[in-house]
N, C-alpha and C positions, 0 to 999 in steps of 0.2 A: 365374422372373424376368421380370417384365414388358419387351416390347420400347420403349424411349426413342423413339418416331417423335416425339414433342414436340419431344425434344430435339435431332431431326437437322431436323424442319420449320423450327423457331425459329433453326438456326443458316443453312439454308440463304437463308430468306426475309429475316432481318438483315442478313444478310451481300451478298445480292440488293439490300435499298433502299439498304443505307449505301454503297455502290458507286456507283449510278448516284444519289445524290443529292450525293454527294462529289466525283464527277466534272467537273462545273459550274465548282465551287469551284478545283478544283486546275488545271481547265485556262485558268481568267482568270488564275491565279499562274505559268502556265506561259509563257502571253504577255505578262505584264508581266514575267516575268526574263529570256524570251530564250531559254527551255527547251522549245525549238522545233525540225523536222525538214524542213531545207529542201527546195527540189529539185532534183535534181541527175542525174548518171548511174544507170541502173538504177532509177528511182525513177520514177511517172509522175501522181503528184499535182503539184496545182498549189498554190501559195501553203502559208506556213508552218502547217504541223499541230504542237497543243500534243504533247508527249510526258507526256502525263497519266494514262496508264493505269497504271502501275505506282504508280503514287503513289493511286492511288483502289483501285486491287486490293486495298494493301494495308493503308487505311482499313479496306475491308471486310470484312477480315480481322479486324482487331486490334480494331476498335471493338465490334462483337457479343462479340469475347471479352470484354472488361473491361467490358461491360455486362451479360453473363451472370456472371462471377464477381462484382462488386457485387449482382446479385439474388440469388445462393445466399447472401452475405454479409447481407443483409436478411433473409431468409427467403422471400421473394418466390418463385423456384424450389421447385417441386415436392422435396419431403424423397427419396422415394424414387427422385425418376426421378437425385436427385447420385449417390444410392448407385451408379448402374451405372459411374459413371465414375472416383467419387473410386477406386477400385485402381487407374485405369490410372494417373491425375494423381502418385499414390503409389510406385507402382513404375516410373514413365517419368520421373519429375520433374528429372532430372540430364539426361536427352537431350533434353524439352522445352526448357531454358534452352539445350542446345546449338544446338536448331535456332533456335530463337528471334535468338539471338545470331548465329548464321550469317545469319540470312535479313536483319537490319539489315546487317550488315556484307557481305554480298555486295548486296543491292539499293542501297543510299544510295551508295558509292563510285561506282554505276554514271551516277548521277545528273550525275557530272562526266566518264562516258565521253559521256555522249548529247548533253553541251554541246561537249567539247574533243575529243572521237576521240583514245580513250586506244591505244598501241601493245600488239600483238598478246601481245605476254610477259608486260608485267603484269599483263596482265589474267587469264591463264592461272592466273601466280604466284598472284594473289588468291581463285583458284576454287580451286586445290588448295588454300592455306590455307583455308579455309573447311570444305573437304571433311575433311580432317584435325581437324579439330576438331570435328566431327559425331563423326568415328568417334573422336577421345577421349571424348567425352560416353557412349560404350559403346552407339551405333546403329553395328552393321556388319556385314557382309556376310561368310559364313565358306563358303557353297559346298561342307558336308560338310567343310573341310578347317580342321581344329583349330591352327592357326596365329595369333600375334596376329599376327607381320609380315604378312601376306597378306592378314589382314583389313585391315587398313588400307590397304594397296595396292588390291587389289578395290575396298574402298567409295571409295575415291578416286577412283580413275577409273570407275566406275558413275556417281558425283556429278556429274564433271564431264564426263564424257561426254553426260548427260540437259539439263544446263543448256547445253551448246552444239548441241543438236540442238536445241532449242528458239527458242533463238538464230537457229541458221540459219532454221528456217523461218519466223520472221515477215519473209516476204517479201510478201505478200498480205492485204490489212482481210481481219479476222475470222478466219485462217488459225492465228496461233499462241492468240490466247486460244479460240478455238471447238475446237479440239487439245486445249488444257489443259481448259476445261471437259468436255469429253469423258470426258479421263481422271481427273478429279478425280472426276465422278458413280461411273465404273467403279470404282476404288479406294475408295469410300465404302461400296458396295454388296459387296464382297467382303468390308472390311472388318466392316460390319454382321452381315450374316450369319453368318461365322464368332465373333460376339459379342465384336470389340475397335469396341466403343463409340467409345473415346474417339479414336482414328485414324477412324473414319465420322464424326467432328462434323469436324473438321479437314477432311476432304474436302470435308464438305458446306459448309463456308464460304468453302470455296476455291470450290469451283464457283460458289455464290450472288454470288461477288463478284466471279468474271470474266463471269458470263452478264448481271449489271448493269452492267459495261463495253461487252458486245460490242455493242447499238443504237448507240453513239457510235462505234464503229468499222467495222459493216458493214450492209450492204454500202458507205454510204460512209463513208470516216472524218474524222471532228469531232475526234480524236484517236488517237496511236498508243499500243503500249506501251511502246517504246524498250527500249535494251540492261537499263535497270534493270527493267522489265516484265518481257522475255522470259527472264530470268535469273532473278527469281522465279517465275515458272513452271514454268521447270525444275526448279530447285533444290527447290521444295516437293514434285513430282512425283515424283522422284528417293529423295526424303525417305517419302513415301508408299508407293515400292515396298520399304522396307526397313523400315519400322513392323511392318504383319500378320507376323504367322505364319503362310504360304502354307503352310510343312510343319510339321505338328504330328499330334496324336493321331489327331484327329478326320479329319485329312486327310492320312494317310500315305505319300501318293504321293508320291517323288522329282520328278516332273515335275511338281508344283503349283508347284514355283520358277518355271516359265517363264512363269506369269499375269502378274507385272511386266512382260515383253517382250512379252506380246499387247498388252496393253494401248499400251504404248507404241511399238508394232511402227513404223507410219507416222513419227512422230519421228526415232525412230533409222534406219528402213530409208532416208529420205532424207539424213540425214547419210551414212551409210555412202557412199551411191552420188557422193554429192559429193564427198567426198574422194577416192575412189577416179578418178572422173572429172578432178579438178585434179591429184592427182598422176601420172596417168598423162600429160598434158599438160605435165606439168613445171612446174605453178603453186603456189605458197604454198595449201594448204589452207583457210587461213583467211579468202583474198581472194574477195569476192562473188561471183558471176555470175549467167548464168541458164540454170542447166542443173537446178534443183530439178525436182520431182515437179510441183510448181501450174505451171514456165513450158512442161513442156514440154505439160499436158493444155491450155494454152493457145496453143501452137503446133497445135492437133489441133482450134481453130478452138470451142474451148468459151469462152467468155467468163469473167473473172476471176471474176466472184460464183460462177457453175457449176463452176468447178475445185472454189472451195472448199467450196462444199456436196458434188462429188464424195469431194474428198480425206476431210471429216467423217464421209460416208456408208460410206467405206473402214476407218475409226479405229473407228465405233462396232459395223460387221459384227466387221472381227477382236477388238475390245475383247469381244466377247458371248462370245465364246469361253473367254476369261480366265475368267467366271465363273462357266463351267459347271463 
């Protein structure tokens, strides 16, 4: 079976232009509606930045798809290279439409946290629902343990555990999409490899369509990715680590489950230590500060852009791991 590099080149470089040519666009609509990110405490730009990235991610996303499936529908697309995929599109078809459906309805709602600053519960509320409806769509998480209740509890909070570590860190241009691109290639390349196709073109469009975001955000930013951004980041990620089958025949290790968690080690390892940090303090977990991993390598006298080339440089060493 021949390997599809066409098909992962063509998704990542579509995915690459319609991004950063999309970006433009959304970000003049972003300042004519007011869908902007002022400045304030904790924050240390100056003058209103569009909240456009989330809305161009996920142009790049969606537009190479419905322009690749219109060419297989033409004939356009290569016959043999669909074959590699049409089983996954055939036997994933009921969890695509989940994710799919999750990823409008957890990103668009967000689009009126990042204008009004929506209160901490519902927004929670919306991320479990979300999450429960993936793991209806029959994507979930069973941990060796033969339970549906579990499974659904598990992938619940694995979902929304990943989309709020993601959350937290975009504290820093280029910190949470240059994270997600990171993990998006890792996940693409695992996936590839062990031959699920069709989860490596998904990766690779996720990454082509934040790495066409991230010049308008770093080092300095023309645009942010806002709560609806950094929530689709997560969530696709999240989504990503529960697609492959890390354990299977070919890879009968027990401990190939833990390739998710390298991957995503930095994400979560800074979540982790912030909660832990706020609530030992006695603070609401969910209330900002700056005790992340990027404020304090920049308390240690490294300038913001060098945090976060450190931080990336930290993501992509532990990430290599994952795909040995």
């Amino acid at each position: 079976m021949p390997f599809p590099f066409n098909f992962f080149a063509a998704a990542f470089v579509g995915a690459l232009l319609t991004s950063a040519l999309a970006l433009p666009l959304w970000r003049r609509w972003c300042l004519r509606t007011g869908l902007v990110d002022e400045p304030g405490d904790r924050k240390v730009h100056v003058g209103s930045i569009p909240l456009a990235g989330g809305l161009a991610v996920l142009t790049g996303i969606l537009l190479p798809l419905a322009l690749g499936a219109l060419g297989i529908k033409l004939g356009v697309v290569n016959v043999s290279s669909v074959h590699l995929v049409a089983h996954g599109l055939e036997r994933r078809g009921i969890e695509l439409v989940g994710i799919a459906i999750g990823a409008g309805a957890l990103t668009l709602p967000r689009l009126i946290d990042d204008r009004h600053e929506l209160k901490a519960l519902p927004k929670l509320a919306g991320q479990f629902g979300v999450a429960l409806l993936v793991a209806a769509s029959g994507l979930r998480i069973t941990l060796f343990v033969h339970n549906e209740i579990f499974s659904y509890v598990i992938t619940a909070l694995w979902l929304v555990t990943v989309i709020n570590a993601f959350n937290f860190i975009d504290n820093m241009n280029g910190l949470c999409g240059g994270l997600g691109a990171i993990g998006a290639i890792l996940f693409a390349i695992i996936a590839a490899v062990h031959g699920e196709y069709l989860v490596a073109i998904m990766a690779f469009l996720m990454a082509g369509a934040l790495i066409g975001f991230l010049p308008y955000n770093f080092p300095k930013a023309r645009a942010f990715l806002g709560d609806s951004g950094s929530h689709l980041v997560g969530y696709l990620l999240a989504v990503m680590a529960i697609l492959p089958h890390f354990y299977n025949r070919q890879n009968p290790h027990p401990l190939a489950v833990l390739s998710p968690l390298l991957v995503l080690a930095v994400p979560l390892g800074d979540l982790a230590q912030v909660v832990l940090f706020r609530s030992l303090k006695g603070k609401p977990f969910w209330i900002g500060d700056t005790n992340h991993l990027s404020h304090w390598l920049t308390r240690q006298n490294l300038s913001r852009t060098h945090s976060v080339l450190l931080i990336w440089l930290i993501a992509v060493m532990i990430g290599i791991l994952a795909t040995l």
